[in-house]
VEXKOL-551320 format. One line per field, with one value per atom (N, C-alpha, C, O): y, z, x; residue number from 1. Coordinates in Angstrom, 2 decimals. Last residue first. Layout:
c2 <- c(Y, ...)
c3 <- c(Z, ...)
c1 <- c(X, ...)
n <- c(NUM, ...)
//
This chain:
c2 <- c(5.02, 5.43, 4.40, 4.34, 4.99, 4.08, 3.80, 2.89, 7.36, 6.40, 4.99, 4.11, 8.80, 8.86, 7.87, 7.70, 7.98, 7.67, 7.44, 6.42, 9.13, 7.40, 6.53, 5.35, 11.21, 10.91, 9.61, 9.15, 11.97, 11.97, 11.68, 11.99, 11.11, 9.69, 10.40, 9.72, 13.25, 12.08, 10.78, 9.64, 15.20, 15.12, 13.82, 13.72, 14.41, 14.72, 14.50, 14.06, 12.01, 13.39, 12.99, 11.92, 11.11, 10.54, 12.05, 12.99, 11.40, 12.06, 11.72, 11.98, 10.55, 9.89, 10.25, 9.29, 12.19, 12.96, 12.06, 12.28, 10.16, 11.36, 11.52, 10.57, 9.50, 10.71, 11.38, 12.56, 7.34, 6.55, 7.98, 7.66, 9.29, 8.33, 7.67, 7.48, 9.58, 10.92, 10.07, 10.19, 7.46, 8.48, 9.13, 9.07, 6.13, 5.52, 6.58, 6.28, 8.39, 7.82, 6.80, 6.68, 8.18, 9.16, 9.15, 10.04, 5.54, 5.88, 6.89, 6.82, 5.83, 5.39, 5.64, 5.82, 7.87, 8.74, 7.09, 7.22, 6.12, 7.23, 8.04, 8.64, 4.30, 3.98, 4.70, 4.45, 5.65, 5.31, 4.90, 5.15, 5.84, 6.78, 7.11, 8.00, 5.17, 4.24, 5.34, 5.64, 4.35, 5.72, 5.08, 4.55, 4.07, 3.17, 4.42, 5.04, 3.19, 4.29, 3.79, 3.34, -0.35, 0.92, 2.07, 1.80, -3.20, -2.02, -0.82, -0.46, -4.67, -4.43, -3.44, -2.60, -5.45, -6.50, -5.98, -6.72, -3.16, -3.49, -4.50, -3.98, -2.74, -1.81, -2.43, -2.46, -5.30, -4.67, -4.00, -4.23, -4.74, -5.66, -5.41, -5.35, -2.41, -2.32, -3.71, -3.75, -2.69, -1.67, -1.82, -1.42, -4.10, -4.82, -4.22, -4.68, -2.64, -4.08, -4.58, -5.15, -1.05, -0.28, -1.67, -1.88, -2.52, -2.37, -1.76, -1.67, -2.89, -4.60, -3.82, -4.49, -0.35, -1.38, -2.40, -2.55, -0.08, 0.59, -0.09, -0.35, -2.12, -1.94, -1.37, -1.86, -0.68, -1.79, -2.36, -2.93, 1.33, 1.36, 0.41, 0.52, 0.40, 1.13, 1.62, 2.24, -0.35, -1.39, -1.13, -1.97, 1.63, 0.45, -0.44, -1.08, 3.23, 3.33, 2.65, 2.75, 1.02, 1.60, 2.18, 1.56, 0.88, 0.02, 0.23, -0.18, 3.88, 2.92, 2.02, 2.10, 3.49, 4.50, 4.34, 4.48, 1.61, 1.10, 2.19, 1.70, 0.93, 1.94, 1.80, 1.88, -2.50, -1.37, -0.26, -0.58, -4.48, -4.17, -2.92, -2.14, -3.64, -4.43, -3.58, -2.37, -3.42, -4.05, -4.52, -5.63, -1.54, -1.00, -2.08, -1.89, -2.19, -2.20, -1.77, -1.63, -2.26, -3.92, -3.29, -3.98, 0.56, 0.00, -1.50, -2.19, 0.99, 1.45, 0.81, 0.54, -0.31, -0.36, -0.04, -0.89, 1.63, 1.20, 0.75, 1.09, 2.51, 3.72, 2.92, 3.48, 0.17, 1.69, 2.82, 3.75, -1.76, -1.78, -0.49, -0.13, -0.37, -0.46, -0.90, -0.65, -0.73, 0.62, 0.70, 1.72, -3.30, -2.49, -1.32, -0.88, -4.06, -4.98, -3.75, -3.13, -2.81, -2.19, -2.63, -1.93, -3.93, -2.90, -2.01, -0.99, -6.51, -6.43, -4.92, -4.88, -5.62, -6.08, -6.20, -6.05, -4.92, -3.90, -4.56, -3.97, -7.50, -6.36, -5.75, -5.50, -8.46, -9.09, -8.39, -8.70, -6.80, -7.18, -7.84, -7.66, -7.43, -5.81, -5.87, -5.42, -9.85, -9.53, -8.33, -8.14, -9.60, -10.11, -9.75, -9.49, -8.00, -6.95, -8.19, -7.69, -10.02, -8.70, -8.26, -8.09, -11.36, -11.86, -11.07, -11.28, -9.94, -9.68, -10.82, -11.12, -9.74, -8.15, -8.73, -8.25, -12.45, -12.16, -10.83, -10.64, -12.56, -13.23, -13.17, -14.36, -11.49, -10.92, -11.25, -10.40, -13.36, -12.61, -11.74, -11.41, -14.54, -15.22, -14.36, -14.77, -13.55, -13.27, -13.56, -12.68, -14.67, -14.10, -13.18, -12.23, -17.89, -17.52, -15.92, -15.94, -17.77, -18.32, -17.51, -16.31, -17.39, -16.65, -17.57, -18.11, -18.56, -19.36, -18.69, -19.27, -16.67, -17.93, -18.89, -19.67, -14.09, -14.66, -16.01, -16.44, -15.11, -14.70, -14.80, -15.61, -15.94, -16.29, -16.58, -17.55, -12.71, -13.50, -15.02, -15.34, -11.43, -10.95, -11.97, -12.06, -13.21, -13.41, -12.64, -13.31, -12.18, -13.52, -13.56, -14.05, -9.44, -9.52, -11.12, -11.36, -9.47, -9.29, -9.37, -9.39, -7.25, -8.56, -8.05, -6.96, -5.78, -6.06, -6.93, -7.88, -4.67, -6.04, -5.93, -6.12, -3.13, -3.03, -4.32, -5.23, -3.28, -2.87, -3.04, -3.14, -2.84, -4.68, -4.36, -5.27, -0.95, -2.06, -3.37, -4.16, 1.17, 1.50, -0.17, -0.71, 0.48, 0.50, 0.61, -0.31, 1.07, 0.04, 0.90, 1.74, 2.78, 2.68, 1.78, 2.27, 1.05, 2.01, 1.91, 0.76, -1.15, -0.90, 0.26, 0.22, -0.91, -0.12, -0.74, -0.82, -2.85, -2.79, -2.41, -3.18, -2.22, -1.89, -1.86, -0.95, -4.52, -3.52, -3.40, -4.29, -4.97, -5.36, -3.94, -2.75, -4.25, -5.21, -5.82, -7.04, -1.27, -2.32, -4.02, -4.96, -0.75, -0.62, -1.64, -2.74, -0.01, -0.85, -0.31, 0.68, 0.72, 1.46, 0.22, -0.64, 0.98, -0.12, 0.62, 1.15, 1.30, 1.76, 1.24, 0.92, 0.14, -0.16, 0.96, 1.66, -0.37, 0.60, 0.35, 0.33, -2.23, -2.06, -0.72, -0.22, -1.35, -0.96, -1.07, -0.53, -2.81, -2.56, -2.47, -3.56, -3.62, -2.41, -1.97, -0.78, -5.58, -4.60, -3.30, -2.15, -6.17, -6.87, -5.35, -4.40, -5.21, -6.43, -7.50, -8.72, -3.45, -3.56, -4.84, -5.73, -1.24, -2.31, -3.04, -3.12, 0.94, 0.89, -0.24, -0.10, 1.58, 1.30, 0.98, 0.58, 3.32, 3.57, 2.51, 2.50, 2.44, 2.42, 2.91, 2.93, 3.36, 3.61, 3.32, 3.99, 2.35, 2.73, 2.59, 2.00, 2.18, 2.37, 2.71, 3.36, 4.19, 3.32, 3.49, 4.53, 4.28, 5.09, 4.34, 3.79, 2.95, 3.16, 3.85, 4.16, 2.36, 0.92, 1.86, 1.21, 4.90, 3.51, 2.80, 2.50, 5.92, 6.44, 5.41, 5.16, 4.05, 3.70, 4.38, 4.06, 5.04, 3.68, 3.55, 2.84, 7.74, 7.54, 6.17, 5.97, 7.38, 7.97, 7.64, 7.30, 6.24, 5.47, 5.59, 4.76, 7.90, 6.75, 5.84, 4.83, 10.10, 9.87, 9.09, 9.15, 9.19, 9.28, 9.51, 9.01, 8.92, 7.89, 8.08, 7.04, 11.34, 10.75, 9.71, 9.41, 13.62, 13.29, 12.14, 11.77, 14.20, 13.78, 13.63, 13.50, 14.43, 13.21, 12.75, 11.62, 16.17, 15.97, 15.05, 14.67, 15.55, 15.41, 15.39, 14.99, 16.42, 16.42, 16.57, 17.67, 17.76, 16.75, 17.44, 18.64, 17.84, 18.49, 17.45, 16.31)
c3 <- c(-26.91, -28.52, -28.28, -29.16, -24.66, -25.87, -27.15, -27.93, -23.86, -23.05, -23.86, -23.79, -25.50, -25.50, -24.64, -24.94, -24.20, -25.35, -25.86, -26.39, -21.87, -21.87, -23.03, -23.15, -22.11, -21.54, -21.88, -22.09, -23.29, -24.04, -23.19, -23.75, -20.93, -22.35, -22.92, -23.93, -19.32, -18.93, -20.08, -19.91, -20.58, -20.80, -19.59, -19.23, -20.58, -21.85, -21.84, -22.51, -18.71, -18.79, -19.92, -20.27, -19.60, -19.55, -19.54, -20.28, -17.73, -18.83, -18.51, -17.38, -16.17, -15.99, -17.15, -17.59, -14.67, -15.37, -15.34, -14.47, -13.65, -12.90, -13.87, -14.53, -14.35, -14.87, -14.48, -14.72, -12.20, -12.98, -14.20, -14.93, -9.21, -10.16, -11.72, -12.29, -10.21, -9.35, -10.35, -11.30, -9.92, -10.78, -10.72, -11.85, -7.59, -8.09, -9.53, -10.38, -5.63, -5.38, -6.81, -7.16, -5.88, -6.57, -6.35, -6.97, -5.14, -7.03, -7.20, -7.99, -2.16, -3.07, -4.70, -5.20, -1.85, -1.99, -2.72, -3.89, -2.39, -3.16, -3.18, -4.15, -0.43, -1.59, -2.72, -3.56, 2.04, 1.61, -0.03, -0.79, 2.48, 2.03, 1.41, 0.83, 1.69, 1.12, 0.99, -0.06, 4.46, 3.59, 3.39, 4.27, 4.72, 4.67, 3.62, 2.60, 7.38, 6.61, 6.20, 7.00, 7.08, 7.87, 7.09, 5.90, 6.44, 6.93, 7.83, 8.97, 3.90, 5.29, 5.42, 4.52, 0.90, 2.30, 3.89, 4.86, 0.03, -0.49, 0.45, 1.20, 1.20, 1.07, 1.15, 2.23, 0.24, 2.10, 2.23, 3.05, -2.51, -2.20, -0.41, 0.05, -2.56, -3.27, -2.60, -2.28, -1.75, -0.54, -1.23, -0.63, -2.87, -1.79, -1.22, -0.41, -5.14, -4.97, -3.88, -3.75, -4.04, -4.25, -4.35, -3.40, -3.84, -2.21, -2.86, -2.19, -6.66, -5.60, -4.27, -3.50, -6.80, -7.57, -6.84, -6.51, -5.19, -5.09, -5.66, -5.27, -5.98, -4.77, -4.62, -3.85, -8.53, -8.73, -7.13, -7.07, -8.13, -9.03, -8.81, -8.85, -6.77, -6.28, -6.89, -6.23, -9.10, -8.10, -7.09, -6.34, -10.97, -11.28, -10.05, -9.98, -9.13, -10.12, -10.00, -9.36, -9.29, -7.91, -8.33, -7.83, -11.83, -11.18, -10.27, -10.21, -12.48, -12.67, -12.47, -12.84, -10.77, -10.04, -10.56, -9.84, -12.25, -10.53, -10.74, -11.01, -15.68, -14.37, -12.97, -12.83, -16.56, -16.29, -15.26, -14.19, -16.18, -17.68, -17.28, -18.22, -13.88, -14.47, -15.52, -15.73, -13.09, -14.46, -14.52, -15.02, -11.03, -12.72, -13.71, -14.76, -8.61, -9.89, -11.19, -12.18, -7.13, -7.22, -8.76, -9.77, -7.00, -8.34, -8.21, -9.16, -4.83, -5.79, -7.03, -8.06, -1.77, -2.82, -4.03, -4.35, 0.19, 0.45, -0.55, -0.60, -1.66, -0.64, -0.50, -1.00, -3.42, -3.73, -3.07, -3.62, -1.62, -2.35, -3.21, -3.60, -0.46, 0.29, -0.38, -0.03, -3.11, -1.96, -0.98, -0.76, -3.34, -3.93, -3.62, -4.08, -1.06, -0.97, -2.07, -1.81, -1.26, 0.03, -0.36, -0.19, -3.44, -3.58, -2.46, -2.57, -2.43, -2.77, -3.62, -4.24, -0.57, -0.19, -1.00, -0.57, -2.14, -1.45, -0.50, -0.03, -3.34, -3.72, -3.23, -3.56, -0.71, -1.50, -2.73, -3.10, -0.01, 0.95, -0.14, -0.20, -2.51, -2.09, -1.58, -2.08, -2.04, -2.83, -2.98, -3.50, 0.62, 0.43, -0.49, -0.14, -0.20, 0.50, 0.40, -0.06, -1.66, -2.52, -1.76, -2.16, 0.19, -1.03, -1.54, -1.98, 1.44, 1.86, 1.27, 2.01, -1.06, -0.71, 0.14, -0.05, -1.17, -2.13, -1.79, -2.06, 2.06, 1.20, 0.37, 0.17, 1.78, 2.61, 2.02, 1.35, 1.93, 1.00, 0.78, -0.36, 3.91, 3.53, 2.49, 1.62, 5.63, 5.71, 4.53, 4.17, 5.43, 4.44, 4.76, 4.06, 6.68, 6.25, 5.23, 4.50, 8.53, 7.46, 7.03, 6.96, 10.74, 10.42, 9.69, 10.25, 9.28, 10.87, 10.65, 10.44, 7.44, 7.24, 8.56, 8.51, 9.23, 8.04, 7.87, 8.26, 10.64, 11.47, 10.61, 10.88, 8.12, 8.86, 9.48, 9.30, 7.50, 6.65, 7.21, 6.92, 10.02, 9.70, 8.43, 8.34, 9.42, 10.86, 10.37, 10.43, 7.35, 6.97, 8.50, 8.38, 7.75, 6.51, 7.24, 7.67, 11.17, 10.10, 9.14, 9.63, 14.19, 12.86, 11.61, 11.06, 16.90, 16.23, 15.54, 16.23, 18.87, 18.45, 17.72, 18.78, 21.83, 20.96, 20.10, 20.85, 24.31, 22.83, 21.80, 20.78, 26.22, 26.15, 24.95, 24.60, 26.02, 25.64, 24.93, 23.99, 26.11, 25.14, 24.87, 23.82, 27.40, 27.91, 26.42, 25.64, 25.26, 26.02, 26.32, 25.58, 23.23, 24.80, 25.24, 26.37, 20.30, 21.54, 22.51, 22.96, 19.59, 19.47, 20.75, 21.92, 16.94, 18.06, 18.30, 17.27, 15.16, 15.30, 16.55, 17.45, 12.98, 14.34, 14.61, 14.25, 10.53, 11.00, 12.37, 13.08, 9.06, 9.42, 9.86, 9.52, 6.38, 6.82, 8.03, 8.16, 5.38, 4.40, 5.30, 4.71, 7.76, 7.37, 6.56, 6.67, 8.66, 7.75, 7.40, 6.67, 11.60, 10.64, 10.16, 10.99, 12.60, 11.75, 11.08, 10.00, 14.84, 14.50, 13.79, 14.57, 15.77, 15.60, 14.99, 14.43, 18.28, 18.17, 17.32, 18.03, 19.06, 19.36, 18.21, 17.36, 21.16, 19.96, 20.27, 21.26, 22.94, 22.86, 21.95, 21.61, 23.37, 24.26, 23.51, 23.20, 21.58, 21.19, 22.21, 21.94, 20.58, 21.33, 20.90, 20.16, 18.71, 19.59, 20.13, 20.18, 15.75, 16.72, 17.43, 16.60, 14.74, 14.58, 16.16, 17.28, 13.61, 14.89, 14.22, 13.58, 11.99, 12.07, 12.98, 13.64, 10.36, 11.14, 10.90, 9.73, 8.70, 8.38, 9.77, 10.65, 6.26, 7.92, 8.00, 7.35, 4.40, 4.33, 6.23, 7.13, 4.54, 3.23, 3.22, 2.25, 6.75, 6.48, 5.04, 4.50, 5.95, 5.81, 5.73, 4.66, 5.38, 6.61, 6.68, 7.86, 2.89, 3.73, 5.28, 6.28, 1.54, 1.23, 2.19, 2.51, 2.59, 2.77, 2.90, 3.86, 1.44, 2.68, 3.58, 4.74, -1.60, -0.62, 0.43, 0.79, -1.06, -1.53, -1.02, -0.10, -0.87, 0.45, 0.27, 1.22, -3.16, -1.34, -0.74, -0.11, -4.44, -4.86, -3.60, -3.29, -3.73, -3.86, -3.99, -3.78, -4.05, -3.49, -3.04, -2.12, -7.69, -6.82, -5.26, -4.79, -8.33, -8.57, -7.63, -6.84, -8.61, -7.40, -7.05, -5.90, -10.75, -9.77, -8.59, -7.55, -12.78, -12.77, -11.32, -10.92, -10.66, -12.02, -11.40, -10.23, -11.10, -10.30, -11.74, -12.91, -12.96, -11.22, -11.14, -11.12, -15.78, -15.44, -13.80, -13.53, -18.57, -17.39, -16.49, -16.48)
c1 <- c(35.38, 36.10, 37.56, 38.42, 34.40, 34.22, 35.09, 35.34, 34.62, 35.54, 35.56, 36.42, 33.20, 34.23, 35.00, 36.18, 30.73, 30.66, 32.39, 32.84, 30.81, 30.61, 30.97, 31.30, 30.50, 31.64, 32.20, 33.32, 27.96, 29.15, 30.40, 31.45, 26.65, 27.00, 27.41, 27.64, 27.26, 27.58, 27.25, 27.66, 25.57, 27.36, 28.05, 29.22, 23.13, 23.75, 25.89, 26.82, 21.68, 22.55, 23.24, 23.73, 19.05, 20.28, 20.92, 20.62, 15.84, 16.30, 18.07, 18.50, 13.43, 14.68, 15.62, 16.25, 10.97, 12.39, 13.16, 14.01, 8.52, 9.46, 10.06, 9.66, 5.95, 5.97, 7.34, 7.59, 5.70, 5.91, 6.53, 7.47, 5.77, 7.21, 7.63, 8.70, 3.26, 4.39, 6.09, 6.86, 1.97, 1.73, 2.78, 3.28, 2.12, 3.02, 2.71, 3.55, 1.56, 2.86, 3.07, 4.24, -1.48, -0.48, 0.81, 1.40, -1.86, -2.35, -1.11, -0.17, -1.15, -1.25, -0.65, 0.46, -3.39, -2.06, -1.33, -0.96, -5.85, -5.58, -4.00, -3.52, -5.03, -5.22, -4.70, -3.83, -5.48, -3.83, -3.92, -2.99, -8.14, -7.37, -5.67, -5.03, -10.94, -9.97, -8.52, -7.95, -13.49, -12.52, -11.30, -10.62, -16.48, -15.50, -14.62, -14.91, -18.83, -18.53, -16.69, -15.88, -20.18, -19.57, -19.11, -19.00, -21.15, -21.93, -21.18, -21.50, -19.57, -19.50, -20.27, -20.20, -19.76, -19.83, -19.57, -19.42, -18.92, -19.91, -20.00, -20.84, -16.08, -17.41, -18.39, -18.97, -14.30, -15.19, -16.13, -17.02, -14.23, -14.99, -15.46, -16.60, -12.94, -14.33, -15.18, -16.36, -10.46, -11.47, -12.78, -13.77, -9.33, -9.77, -10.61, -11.42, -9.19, -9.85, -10.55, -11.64, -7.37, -8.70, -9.28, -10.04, -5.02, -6.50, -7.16, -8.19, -4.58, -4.95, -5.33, -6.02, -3.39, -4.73, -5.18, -6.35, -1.77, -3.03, -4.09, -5.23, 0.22, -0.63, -1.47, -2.29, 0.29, 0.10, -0.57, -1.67, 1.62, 0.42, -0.28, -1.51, 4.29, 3.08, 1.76, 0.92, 5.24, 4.68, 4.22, 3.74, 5.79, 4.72, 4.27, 3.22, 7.00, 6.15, 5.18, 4.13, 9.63, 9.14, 7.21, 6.28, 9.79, 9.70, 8.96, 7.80, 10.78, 10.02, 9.32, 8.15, 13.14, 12.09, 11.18, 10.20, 14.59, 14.08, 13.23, 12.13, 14.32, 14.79, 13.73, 12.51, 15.04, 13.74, 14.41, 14.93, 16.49, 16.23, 15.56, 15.71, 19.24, 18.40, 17.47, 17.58, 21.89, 21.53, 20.48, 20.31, 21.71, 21.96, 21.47, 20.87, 21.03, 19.92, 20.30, 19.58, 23.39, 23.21, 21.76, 21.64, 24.43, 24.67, 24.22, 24.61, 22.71, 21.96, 22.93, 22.32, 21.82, 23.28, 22.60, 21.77, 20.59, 21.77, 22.50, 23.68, 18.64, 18.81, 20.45, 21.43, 17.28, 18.04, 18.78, 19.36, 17.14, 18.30, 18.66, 19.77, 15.05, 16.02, 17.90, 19.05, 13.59, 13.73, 14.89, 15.54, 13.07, 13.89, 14.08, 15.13, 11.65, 13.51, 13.86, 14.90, 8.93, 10.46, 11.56, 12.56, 8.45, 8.67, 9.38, 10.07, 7.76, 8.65, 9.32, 10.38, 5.96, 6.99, 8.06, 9.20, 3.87, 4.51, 6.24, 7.21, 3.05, 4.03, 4.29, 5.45, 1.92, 3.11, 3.75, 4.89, 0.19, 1.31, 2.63, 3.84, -1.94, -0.99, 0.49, 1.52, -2.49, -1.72, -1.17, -0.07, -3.83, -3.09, -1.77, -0.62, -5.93, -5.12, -4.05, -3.02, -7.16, -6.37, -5.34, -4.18, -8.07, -7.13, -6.60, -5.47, -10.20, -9.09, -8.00, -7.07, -12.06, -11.05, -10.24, -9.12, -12.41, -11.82, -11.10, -9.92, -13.58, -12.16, -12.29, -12.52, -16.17, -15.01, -14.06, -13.48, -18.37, -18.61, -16.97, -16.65, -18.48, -17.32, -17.67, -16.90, -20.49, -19.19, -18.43, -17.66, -22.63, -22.49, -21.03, -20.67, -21.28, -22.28, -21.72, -20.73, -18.14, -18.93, -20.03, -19.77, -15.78, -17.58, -18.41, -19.37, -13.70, -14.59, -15.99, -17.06, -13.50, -13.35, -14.24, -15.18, -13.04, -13.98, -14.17, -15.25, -10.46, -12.09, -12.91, -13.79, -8.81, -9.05, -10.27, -11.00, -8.70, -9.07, -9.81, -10.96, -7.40, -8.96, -9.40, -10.62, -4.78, -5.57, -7.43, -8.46, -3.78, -4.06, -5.07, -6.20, -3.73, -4.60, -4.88, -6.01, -2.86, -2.80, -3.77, -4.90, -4.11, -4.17, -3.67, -3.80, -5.01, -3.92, -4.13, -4.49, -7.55, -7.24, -5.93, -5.33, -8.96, -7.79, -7.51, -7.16, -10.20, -11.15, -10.66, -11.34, -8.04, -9.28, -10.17, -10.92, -6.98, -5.65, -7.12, -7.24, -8.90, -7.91, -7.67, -8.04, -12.45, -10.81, -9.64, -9.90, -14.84, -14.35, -12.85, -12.33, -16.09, -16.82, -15.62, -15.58, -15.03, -15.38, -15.69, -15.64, -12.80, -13.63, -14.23, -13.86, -10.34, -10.38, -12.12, -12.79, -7.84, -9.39, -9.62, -9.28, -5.73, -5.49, -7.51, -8.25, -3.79, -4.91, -5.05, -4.59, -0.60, -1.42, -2.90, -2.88, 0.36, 0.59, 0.03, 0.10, -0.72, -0.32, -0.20, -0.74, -3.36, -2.15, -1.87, -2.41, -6.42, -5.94, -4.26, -4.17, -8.36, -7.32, -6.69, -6.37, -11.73, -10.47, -9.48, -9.75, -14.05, -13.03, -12.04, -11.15, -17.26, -15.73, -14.68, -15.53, -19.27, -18.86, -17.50, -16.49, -22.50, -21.17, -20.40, -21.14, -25.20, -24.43, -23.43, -22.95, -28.02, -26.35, -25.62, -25.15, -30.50, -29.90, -29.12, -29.22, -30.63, -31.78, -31.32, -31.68, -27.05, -28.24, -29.47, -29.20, -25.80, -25.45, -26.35, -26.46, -25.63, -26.59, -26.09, -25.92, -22.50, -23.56, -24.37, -23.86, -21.00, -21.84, -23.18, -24.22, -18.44, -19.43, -19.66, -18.71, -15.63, -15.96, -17.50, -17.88, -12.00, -13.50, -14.30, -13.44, -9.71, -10.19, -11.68, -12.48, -7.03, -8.08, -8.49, -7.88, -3.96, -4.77, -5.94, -6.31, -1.88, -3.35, -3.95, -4.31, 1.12, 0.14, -1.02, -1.26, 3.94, 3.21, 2.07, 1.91, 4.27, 4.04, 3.82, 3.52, 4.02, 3.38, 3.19, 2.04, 6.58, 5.28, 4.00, 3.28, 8.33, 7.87, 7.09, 6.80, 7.68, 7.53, 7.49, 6.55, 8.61, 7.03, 6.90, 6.11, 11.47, 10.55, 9.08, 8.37, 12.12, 12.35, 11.59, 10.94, 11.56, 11.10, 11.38, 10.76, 13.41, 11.45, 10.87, 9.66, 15.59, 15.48, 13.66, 13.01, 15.55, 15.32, 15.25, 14.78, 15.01, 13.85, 14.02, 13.13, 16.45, 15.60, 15.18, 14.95, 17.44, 18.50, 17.85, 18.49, 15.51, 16.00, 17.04, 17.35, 12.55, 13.74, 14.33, 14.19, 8.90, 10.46, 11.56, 11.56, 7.32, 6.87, 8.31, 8.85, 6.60, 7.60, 7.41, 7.36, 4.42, 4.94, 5.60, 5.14)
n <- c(189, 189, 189, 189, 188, 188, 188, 188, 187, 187, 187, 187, 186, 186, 186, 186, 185, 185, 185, 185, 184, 184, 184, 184, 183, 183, 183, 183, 182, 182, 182, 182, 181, 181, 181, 181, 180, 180, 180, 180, 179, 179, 179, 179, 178, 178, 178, 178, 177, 177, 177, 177, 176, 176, 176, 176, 175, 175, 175, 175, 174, 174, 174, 174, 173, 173, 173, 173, 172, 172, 172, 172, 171, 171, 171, 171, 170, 170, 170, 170, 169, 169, 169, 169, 168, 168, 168, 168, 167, 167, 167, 167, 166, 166, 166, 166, 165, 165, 165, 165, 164, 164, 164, 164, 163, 163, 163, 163, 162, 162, 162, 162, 161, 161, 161, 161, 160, 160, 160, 160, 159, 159, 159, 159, 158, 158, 158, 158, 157, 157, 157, 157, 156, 156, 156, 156, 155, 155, 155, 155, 154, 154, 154, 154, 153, 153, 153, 153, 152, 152, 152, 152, 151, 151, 151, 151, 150, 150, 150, 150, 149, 149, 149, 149, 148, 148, 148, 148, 147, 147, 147, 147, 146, 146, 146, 146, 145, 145, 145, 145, 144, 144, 144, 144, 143, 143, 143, 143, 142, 142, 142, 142, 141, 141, 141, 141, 140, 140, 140, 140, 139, 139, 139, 139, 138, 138, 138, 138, 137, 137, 137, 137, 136, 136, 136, 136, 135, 135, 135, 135, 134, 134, 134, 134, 133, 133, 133, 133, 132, 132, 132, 132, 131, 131, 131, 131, 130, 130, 130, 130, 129, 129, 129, 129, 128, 128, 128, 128, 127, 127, 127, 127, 126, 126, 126, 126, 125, 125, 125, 125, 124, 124, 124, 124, 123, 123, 123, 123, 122, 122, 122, 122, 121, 121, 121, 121, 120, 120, 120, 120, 119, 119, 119, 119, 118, 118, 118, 118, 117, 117, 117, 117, 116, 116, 116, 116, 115, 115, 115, 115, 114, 114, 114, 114, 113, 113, 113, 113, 112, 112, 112, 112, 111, 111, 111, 111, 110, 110, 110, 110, 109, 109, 109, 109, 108, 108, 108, 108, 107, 107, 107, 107, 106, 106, 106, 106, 105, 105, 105, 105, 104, 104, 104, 104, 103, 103, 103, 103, 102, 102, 102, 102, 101, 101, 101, 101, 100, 100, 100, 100, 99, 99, 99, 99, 98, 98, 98, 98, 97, 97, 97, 97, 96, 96, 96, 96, 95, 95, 95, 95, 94, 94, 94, 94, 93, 93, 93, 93, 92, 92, 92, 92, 91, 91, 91, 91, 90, 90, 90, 90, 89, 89, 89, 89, 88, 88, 88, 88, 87, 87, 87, 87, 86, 86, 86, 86, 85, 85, 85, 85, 84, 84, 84, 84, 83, 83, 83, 83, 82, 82, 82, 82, 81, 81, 81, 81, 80, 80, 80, 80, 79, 79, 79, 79, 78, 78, 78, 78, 77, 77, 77, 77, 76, 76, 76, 76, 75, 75, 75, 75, 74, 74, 74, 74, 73, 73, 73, 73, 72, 72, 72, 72, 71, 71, 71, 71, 70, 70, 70, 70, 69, 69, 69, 69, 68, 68, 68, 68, 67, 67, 67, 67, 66, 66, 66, 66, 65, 65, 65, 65, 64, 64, 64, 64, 63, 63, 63, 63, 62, 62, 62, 62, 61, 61, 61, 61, 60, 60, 60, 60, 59, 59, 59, 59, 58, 58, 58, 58, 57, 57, 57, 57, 56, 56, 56, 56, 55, 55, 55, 55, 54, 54, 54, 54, 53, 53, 53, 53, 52, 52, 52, 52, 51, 51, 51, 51, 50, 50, 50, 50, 49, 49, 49, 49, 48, 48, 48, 48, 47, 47, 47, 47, 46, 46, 46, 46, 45, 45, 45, 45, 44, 44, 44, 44, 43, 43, 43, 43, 42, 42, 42, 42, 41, 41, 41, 41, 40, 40, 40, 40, 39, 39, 39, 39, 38, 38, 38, 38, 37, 37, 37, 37, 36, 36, 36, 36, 35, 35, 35, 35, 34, 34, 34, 34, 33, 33, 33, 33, 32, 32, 32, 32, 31, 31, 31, 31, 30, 30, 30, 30, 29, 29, 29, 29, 28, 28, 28, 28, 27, 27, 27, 27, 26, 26, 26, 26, 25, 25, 25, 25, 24, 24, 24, 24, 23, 23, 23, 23, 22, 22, 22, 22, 21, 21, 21, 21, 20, 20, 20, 20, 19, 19, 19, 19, 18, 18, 18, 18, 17, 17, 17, 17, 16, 16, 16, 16, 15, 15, 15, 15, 14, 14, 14, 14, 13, 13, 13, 13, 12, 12, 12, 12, 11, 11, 11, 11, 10, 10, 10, 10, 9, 9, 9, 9, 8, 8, 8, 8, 7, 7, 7, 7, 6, 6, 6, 6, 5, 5, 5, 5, 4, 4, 4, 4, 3, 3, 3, 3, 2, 2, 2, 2, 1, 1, 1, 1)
//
């Protein structure tokens, strides 16, 4: 069964990417103990490039943190002790960033110059495909290793649309129009 037909595919393949790069991969919620009074309260939305760490009870702007992967990698790193349990998932999310990046340059080279990919060996929406398969894979990584090292309710949800962005594409219809290589064929002759 075929999701997308062939005259779609690459425009889906834009849109599913930069679905991709804006959709939190994962959201975590935990309430850890401060003091014997005082529960702190977090909130983490994980975007491909960076995370938005809300913590509660407090004022919107002074609860609010902004970081990248390399900055929360980092705070681990200074943490030490069983923190450092942390930098391998956030190595992954690393390596996510770095395909997903390069899965925007071809996105964007598909939307604005689509004959710069003719020659290359693999059909881009393919491509596109694989290298959103391929980000998902590297944060489900990442989301397996935070789980298991962090005490919070932990929802891997960009992950999963994710998986199915690069499923969707890798299954799209790149079927050669029939009467466009007999055109091709004849212009041969």
């Amino acid at each position: 069964m075929v999701w997308v037909k062939s005259e779609y595919a690459e425009e889906l393949a834009v849109l599913l990417t930069w679905l991709a790069a804006l959709v939190p991969w994962s959201i975590s919620y935990g309430s850890f103990a401060v003091t014997s009074s005082q529960d702190l309260t977090l909130v983490i939305l994980r975007f491909p490039f960076v995370a938005i760490r809300y913590q509660l009870g407090v004022q919107l702007m002074s609860g609010t943190d902004v970081k990248t992967p390399v900055g929360f990698r980092q705070e681990v790193v200074s943490a030490g002790g069983n923190a450092s349990a942390q930098i391998p998932g956030y190595d992954l999310w690393l390596v996510g960033v770095a395909v997903l990046a390069v899965a925007l340059l071809v996105s964007f080279l598909l939307y604005f110059e689509v004959d710069a990919l003719d020659d290359l060996p693999v059909d881009p929406v393919r491509l596109q495909g694989a290298l959103l398969l391929a980000l998902s894979l590297s944060l489900l990584g990442s989301s397996a290793y935070l789980f298991t090292t962090q005490a919070a309710l932990f929802v891997p949800f960009g992950v999963l649309l994710q998986l199915a962005f690069g499923v969707i594409l890798l299954r799209a219809d790149r079927a050669v129009d029939e009467d466009a290589a007999d055109v091709d064929a004849s212009a041969d002759a």
